[in-house]
Steps between C-alpha positions, in 0.01 A plus 500: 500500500321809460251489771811376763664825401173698542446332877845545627500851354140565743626303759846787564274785485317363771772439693609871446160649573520348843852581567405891435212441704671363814792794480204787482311317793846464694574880417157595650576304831846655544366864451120439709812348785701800474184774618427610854240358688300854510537514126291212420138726536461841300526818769196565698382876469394661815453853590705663812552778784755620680365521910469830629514700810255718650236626735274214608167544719315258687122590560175343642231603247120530606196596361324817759208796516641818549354637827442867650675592805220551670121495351181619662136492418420860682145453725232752611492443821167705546202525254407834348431668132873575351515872447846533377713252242903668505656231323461257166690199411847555447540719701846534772368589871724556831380326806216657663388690178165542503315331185142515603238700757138341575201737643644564872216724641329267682795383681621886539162509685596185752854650580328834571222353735777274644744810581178667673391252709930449623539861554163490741614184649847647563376832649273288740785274589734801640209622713488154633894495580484800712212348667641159534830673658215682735354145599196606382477226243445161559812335341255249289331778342880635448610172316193437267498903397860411419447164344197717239760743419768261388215298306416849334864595403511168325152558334666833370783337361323255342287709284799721402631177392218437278487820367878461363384177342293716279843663344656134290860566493784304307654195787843526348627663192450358168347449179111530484448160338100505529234752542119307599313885597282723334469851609119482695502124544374404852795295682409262725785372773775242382450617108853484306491846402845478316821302464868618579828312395802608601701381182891600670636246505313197331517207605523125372482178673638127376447211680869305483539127582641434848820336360588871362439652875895509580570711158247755544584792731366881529676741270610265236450690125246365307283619162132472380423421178155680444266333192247808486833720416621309181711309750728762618681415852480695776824519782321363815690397834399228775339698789350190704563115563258319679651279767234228496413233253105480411453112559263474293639622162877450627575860390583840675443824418742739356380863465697716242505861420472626184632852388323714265602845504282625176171372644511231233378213667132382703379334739359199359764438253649142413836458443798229561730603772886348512685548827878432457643334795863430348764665276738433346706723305752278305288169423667282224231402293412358198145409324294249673459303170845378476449246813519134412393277790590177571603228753381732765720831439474789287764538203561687206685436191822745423709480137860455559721449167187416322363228703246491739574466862250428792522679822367529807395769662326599859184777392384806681209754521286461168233722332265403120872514310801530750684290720762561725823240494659452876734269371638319199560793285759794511361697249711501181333193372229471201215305620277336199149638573375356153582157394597359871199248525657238231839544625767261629808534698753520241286561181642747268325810390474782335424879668282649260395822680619642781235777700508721722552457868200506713354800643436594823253285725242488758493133677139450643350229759 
């Protein structure tokens, strides 16, 4: 009788246990039924920025030599011991300075014996006018005394000529750049005696692809980055386009002047030169890291009421961290720029920062 009691007493606590089990499992049913579908996953944190407006710049960059204006190896153009050195490297000179003189005495000699022998050639040829008006000349004798004093006038010249060649003089004005003389060194012709670089303005030249040609156009602003000078950029300006297209290299030639008022800058220099070929002022942009591609177009993610929402949008000019948005945004939204890659349409999550707007950018090509 015992052991009945014992089993029927076991037997109702079982049936209890279960009862209590089935109401807490029921409760737990109703209340996962009553949450919303975007509260079944905790919040996603992501990071966000508000687009901005500003200044945008779209530039070709190229690597380029800076270049004199014009550069000259100065030549003897007649042999002789150098007598007289006037400048030294570094030195400024006007055009038609003179910056050497060679031993001229020998050619002082030739132009003397030269003017001689014209003066008695001349005398002797008005004697033979007055005769020649007479008819006492024969007029062949006439013509060849006439032909030997034109041949002697040019004789004349000619050594005067070489005689000045004796005096080297500056071509253009410049910058000595070179100095290859010695004071009592013998010259002989064609000998580079110095160098001359005219360093206003200097120049630079990139080579552009062809499919740039119909952006590029003289007087466009442009800047040159200059690596010898810690980087600094130097304000430079478009000053030629070349109309052709080398076929071999499928480039042209763009030649850009750079301005350096303190003297700063050589010839010789490398630096990077950007030429800006669009502007635009008020460029909505945001940073290039918050685009999320996919099924062709380019989207970003914005948070509205703490959920994620996908949208399309139509991109602009671009530089390393900017983009510009043509369409899909109007401004006031907060793009996720940290976070967006595991993102759905519709997932909820959580701003956890919010930084600063973008600052101004330069788009290149």
């Amino acid at each position: 009788m015992r052991v009945s009691a014992l089993a029927s007493l076991a037997a109702a606590a079982a049936i209890w246990l279960a009862a209590c089990g089935n109401a807490s499992s029921a409760k737990d049913e109703a209340s996962a039924a009553t949450k919303a579908p975007g509260e079944q996953a905790a919040a996603i944190p992501v990071e966000v920025v508000q687009p901005s407006r500003a200044e945008m710049l779209a530039t070709y960059s190229g690597t380029a030599t800076l270049e004199a204006e014009a550069d000259a190896d100065v030549i003897a153009r007649v042999g002789g011991e150098v007598r007289r050195v006037l400048v030294e490297e570094g030195d400024r000179v006007r055009e038609g300075q003179l910056l050497a003189a060679l031993d001229d005495r020998q050619l002082r000699l030739e132009v003397a014996q030269a003017r001689a022998q014209l003066s008695k050639l001349e005398r002797d040829y008005r004697r033979q006018v007055e005769l020649h008006e007479k008819g006492l000349v024969a007029a062949g004798a006439f013509e060849g005394l006439k032909y030997d004093l034109d041949n002697l006038r040019a004789t004349h010249e000619l050594a005067e000529l070489q005689l000045s060649y004796t005096q080297i003089r500056a071509p253009f004005s410049g910058v000595v750049a070179a100095r290859n003389v010695k004071l009592g060194q013998t010259l002989q012709p064609g000998t580079a005696v110095f160098r001359v670089t005219d360093t206003t303005p200097l120049k630079a030249e990139v080579f552009v692809p062809e499919r740039e040609l119909e952006r590029l156009r003289p007087g466009q602003p442009a800047g040159m980055q200059v690596d010898a000078l810690a980087g600094r950029t130097f304000p430079a300006r478009v000053a030629l386009v070349s109309p052709t297209v080398d076929t071999k290299t499928a480039t042209f030639k763009v030649t850009v002047e750079v301005e350096d008022p303190r003297g700063e800058l050589k010839p010789g220099m490398f630096g990077r030169v950007g030429i800006i070929f669009e502007r635009r002022p008020e460029a909505l942009q945001i940073p290039r890291v918050a685009l999320v591609e996919g099924d062709g177009e380019a989207a970003v993610f914005i948070v509205k009421d703490g959920l994620a929402k996908r949208r399309a949008i139509r991109t602009g000019l671009t530089n390393a961290g900017s983009i510009e948005i043509t369409d899909g945004l109007a401004g006031n939204e907060r793009v996720v720029v940290v976070g967006q890659n595991g993102l759905k349409d519709g997932n909820k999550v959580k701003v956890v920062t919010l930084d600063a707007p973008p600052e101004k950018a330069t788009a290149r090509r």
